[in-house]
C-alpha positions in Angstrom: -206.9 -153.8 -6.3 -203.3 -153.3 -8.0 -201.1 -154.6 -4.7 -198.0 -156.5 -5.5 -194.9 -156.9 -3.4 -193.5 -159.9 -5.3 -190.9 -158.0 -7.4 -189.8 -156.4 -4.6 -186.4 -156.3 -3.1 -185.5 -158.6 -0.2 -182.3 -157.7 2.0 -182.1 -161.3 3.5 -181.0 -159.3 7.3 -180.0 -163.6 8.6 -178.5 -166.4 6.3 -175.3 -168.7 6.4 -173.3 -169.4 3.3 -173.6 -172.0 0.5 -171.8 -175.3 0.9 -169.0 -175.3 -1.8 -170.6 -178.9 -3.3 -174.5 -178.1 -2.8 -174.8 -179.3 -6.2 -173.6 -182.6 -5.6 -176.1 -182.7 -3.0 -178.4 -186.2 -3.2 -182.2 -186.5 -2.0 -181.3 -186.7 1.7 -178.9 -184.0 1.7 -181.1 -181.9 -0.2 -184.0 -182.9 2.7 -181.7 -181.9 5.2 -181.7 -178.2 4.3 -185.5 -177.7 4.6 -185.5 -179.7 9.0 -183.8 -179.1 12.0 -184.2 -182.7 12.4 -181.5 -184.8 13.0 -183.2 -187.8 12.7 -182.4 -190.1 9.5 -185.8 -191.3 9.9 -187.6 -188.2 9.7 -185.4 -187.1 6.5 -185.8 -190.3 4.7 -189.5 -191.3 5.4 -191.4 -188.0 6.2 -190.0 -185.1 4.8 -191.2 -185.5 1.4 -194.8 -185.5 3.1 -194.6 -181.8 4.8 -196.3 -180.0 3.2 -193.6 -177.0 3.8 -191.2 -179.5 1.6 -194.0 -180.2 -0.7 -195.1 -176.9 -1.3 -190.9 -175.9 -2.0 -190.9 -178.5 -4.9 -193.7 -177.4 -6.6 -192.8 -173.4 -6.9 -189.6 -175.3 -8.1 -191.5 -176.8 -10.8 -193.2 -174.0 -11.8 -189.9 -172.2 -12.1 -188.0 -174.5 -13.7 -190.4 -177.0 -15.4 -188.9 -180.5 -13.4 -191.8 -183.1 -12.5 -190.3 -184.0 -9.1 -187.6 -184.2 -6.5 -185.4 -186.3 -8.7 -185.6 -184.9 -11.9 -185.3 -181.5 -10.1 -181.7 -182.7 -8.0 -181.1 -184.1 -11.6 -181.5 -180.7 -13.3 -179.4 -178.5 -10.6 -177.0 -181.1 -10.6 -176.3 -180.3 -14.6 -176.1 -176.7 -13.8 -173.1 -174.3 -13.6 -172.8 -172.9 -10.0 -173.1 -169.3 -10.2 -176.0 -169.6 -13.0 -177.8 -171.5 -11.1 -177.9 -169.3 -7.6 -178.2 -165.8 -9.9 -181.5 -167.2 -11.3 -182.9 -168.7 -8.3 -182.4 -165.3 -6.1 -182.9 -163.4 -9.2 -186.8 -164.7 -9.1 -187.1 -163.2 -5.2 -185.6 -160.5 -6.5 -182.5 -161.0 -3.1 -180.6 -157.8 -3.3 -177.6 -158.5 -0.4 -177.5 -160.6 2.6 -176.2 -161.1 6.0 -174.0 -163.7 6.4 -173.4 -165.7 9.9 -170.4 -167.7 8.7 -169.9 -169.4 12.0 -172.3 -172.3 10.5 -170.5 -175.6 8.5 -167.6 -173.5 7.9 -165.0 -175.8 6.4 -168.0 -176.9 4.0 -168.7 -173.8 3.2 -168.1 -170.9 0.2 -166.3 -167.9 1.5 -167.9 -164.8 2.1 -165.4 -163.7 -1.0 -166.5 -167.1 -3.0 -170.5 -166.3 -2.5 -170.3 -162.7 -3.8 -168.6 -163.7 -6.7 -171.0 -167.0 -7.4 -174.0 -164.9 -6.4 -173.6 -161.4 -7.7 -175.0 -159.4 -4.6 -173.6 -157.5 -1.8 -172.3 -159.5 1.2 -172.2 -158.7 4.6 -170.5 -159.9 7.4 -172.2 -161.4 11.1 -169.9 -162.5 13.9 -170.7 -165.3 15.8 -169.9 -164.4 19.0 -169.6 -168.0 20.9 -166.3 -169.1 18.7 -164.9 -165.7 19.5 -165.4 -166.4 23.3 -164.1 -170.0 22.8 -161.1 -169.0 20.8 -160.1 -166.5 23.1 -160.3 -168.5 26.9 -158.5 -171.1 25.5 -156.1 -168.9 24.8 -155.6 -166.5 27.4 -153.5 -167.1 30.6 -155.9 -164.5 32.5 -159.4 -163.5 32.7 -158.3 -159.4 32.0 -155.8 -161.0 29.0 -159.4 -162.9 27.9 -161.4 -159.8 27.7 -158.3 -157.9 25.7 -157.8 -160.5 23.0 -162.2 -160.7 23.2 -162.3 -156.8 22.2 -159.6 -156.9 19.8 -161.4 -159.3 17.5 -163.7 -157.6 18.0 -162.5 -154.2 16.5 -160.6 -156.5 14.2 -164.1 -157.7 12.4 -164.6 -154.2 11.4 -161.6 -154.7 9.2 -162.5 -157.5 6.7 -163.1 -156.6 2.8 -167.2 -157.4 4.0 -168.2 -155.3 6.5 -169.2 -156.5 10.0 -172.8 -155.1 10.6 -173.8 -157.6 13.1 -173.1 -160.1 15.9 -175.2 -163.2 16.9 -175.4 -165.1 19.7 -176.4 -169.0 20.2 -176.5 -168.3 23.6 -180.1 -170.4 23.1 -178.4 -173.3 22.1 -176.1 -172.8 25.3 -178.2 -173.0 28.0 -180.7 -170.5 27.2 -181.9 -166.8 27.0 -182.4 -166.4 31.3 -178.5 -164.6 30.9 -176.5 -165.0 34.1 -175.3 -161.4 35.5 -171.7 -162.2 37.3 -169.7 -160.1 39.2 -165.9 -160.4 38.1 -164.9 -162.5 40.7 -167.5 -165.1 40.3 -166.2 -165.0 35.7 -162.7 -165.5 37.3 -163.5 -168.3 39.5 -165.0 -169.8 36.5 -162.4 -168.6 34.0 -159.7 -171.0 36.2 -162.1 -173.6 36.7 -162.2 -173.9 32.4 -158.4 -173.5 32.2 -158.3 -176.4 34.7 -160.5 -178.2 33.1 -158.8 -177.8 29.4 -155.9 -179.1 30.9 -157.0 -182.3 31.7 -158.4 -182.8 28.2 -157.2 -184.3 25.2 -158.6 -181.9 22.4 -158.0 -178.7 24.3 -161.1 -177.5 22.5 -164.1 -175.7 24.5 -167.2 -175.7 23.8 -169.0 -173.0 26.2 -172.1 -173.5 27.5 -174.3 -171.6 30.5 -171.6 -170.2 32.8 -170.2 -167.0 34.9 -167.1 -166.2 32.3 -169.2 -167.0 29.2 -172.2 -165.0 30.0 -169.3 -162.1 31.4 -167.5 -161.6 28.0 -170.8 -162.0 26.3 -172.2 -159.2 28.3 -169.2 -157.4 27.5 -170.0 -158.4 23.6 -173.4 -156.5 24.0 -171.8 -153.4 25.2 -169.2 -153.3 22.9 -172.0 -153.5 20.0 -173.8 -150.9 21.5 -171.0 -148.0 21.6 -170.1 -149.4 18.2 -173.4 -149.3 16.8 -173.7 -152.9 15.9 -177.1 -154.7 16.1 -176.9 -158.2 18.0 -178.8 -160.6 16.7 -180.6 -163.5 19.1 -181.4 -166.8 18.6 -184.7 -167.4 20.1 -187.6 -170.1 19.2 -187.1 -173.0 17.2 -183.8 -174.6 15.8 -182.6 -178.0 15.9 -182.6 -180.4 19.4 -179.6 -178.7 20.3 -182.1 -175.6 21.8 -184.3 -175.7 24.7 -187.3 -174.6 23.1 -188.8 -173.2 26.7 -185.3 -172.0 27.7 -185.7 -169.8 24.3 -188.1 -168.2 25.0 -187.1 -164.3 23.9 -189.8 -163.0 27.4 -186.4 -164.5 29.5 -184.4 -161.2 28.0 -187.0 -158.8 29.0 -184.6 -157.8 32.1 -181.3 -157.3 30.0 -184.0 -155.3 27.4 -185.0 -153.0 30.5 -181.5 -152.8 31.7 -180.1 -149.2 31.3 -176.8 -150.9 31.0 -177.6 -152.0 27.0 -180.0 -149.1 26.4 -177.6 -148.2 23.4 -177.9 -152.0 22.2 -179.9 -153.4 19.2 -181.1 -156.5 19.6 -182.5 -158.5 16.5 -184.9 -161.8 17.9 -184.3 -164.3 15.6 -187.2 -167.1 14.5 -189.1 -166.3 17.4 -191.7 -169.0 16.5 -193.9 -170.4 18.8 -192.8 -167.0 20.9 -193.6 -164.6 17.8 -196.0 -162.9 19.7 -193.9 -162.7 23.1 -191.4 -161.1 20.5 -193.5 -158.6 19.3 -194.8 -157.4 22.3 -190.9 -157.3 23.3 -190.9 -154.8 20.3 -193.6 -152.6 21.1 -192.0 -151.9 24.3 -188.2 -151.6 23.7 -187.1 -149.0 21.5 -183.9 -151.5 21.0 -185.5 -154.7 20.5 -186.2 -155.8 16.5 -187.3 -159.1 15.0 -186.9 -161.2 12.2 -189.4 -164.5 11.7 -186.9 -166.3 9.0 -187.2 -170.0 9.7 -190.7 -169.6 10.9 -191.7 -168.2 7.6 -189.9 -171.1 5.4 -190.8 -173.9 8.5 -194.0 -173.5 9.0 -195.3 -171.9 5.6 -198.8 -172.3 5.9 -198.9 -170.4 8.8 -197.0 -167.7 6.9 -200.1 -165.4 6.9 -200.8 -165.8 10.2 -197.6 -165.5 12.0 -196.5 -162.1 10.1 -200.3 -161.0 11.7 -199.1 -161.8 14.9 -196.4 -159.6 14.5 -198.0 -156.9 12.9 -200.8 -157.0 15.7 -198.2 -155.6 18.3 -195.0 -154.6 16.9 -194.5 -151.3 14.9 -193.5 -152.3 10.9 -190.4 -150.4 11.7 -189.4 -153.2 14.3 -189.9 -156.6 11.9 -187.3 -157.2 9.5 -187.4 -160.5 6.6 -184.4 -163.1 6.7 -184.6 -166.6 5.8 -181.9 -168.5 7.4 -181.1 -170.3 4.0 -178.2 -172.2 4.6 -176.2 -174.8 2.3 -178.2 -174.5 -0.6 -179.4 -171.5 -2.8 -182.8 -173.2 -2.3 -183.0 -172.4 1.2 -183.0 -168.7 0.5 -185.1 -168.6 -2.4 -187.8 -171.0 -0.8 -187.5 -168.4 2.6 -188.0 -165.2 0.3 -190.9 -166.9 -1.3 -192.7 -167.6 1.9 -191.5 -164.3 3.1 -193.4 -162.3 0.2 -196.7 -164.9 0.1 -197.1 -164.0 3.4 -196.7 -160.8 4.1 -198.9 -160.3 0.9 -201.7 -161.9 2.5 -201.6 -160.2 5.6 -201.3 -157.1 4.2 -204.5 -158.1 2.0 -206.2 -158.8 5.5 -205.8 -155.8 6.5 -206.5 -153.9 4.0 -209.7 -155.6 3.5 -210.5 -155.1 6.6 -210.4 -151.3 6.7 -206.7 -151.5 9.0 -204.7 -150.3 6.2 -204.8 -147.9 2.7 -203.2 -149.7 0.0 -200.9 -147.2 0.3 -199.8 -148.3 4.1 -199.6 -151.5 2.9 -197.0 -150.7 0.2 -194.9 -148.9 2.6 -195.4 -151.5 5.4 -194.4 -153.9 2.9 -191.4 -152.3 2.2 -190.0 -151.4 5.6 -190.1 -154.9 6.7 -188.8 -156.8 2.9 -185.8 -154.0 2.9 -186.2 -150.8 4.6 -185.9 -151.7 7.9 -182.3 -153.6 7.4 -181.0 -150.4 5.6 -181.5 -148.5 8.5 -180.6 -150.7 11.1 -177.4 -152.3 9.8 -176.4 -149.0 7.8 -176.8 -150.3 4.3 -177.2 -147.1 3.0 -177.7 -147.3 -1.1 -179.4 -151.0 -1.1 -182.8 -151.4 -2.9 
C-alpha cells in the first residue's frame, strides 16, 4: 500500500526560538532540551537511558553518520549555524513556525535572527503573562492597566512577523480553573499588587492565580476573539513549575461553554495525560483545537497511540502538529519526526482496519501536519 506522509510539510503551529550558542551546547545542555526536569541528577545519570533520548540519537546517526552522543555534539559543534538548522528541518521537511518568544529570551535568536539562520517563514505568538506583568507594574490605575494591556496588544499586530497567536501559562500560574471577577474584586487586587511592589526591592511581578490577573487575561481572550487571533493554552505536562491536576484542559470546559468567548479560538497545548479530555473538549466546542507537541517528542513510543486517542473523538480538522522545540534545531526536528512516525502509524491502523480509505488517510494526514494551521492562523500560501 503506497502511503507516505514523511516528505510532507509540517507547519510547526508551537515552538520557541534557538539559543544564539546552541552549538556550543555540551552533553548536559544538550540533555536539557529533550526533559522538563530540573533535576541535575536526572540529566546527568538517566537521560541517556530514555528511550525518547535514545531513540533521538539514533535517527541522528542515521542522518548524519555520528556513532554516539559525543561524536554527534562533536560534529554539530564543527558546523556553521545556518547549515546546520536548514539540513536538519530540511529532512522534516518544516515549512514555517510559530514562535512563543516569551521563553529564554536574552539567550535566545531573534525572531529576525531565526528566519535568516533557518530559511522559513516566522510567525509571531504573544505571551500574554509578561504583557500583564509589564503593564500592572506600570499603571497607576486598574482602567490605565487595561489601556496600556490593549494597546500592546494592537501594537503586536505591528511587528515585521505577524502576530497570529497569543498563549497563556496561566497552567503554570495556578491553573486552568480561571477565576471570573467582577471589577471591583480586579481593583481590590490591582492595589493590593501596587502595595505590595512597593515594599519590594526588584519591583518586578511575577503574576500568579488572582482577581486582576485572571481580569486582564479575560480581557486578553476577548480581545483575540474580535481580532481573530487563536489563544493558545498550556495544558498537561511541562516542567515542576505546573500542577499537573490543576492542568487539566476539562477545568476550561465553563469558559469553552461561555457565550462570552464563543468568537475565541482556543489551541490546548500538550494535553498529555489529558489528550483524550482534550479531544472530547474538541468534539464539542466548535472553538476549541489541539496540538500534542511535547507529548509526541516526550513520550515517543506512545506516539501511535496518543494521536489514536485524539483521532477517536476529535474531528482531523480540530488536531494541529507542533513540537515545542526550543533551544536547539534538534528539538524541532526530533518533534517533527515523532510527529510523522506517528501519525503514520495510526493512520495505518486505521486503514487496516477498514476506518479509513487510503485516500482519507492522505487528507487526514494533511489537515493535521499543515492544513489545519493555514486555516486557523490565516497562513494562506504555506505548503
Amino acid at each position: 500500500m503506497a502511503f507516505d506522509i514523511s516528505k510532507s510539510v509540517i507547519i510547526d503551529n508551537h515552538a520557541h526560538s534557538l539559543l544564539k550558542s546552541f552549538r556550543d551546547m555540551d552533553e548536559i545542555c544538550f540533555r536539557q532540551c529533550f526533559t522538563e526536569s530540573r533535576s541535575l541528577t536526572i540529566v546527568k545519570e538517566h537521560m541517556q537511558h530514555s528511550v525518547h533520548y535514545t531513540d533521538m540519537l539514533d535517527h541522528l546517526e542515521r542522518v548524519f553518520n555520528t556513532r554516539d552522543e559525543s561524536s554527534f555534539l562533536n560534529f554539530r559543534g564543527q558546523q556553521a549555524q545556518h547549515t546546520f538548522v536548514q539540513m536538519l528541518w530540511d529532512d522534516v521537511s518544516i515549512g514555517a513556525l510559530i514562535i512563543d518568544d516569551g521563553f529564554q529570551t536574552a539567550e535566545s535568536m531573534t525572531l529576525d535572527e531565526l528566519a535568516a539562520v533557518s530559511k522559513r517563514p516566522i510567525y509571531h505568538c504573544r505571551r500574554l503573562e509578561p504583557l500583564i506583568e509589564e503593564c500592572l507594574e506600570i499603571a497607576g490605575s486598574l482602567e490605565e492597566a487595561e489601556k496600556l494591556f490593549q494597546n500592546k496588544l494592537e501594537q503586536s499586530n505591528e511587528n515585521t512577523y505577524r502576530t497570529v497567536s497569543y498563549k497563556t501559562i496561566c497552567g503554570y500560574r495556578g491553573g486552568l480553573q480561571l477565576l471570573t471577577p467582577e471589577r471591583a474584586e480586579a481593583q481590590r487586587d490591582f492595589d493590593r499588587i501596587k502595595s505590595d511592589l512597593e515594599l519590594s526591592e526588584n519591583k518586578k511581578l511575577r503574576i500568579t492565580k488572582c482577581a486582576v490577573y485572571h481580569f486582564l487575561l479575560l480581557r486578553a481572550f476577548e480581545i483575540a476573539g474580535e481580532r481573530n487571533i487563536p489563544v493558545q493554552v498550556h495544558a498537561g505536562i511541562g516542567d515542576d513549575d505546573a500542577d499537573l491536576i490543576a492542568c487539566n484542559p476539562a477545568l476550561m470546559q465553563p469558559l469553552f461553554r461561555s457565550r462570552d468567548f464563543a468568537k475565541t479560538s482556543f489551541v490546548l497545548l500538550h494535553c498529555f495525560p489529558y489528550e483524550k479530555e482534550a479531544a472530547f473538549l474538541c468534539s464539542l466546542y466548535g472553538n476549541v483545537f489541539m496540538d500534542l507537541s511535547l507529548s509526541i517528542s516526550m513520550a515517543s513510543p506512545l506516539a501511535t497511540n496518543i494521536i489514536s486517542d485524539a483521532l477517536a473523538i476529535a474531528p482531523a480538522s480540530k488536531i494541529l502538529a507542533g513540537t515545542d522545540g526550543h533551544s536547539c534545531p534538534e528539538s524541532h526536528w526530533y518533534g517533527a519526526v515523532c510527529w510523522k512516525r506517528g501519525l503514520t502509524g495510526s493512520l495505518f491502523d486505521m486503514i487496516n482496519a477498514g476506518m479509513l480509505t487510503q485516500r482519507e488517510a492522505e487528507e487526514t494526514g494533511a489537515l493535521i501536519l499543515h492544513g489545519n494551521a493555514i486555516r486557523l492562523y490565516g497562513l494562506e500560501g504555506l505548503a
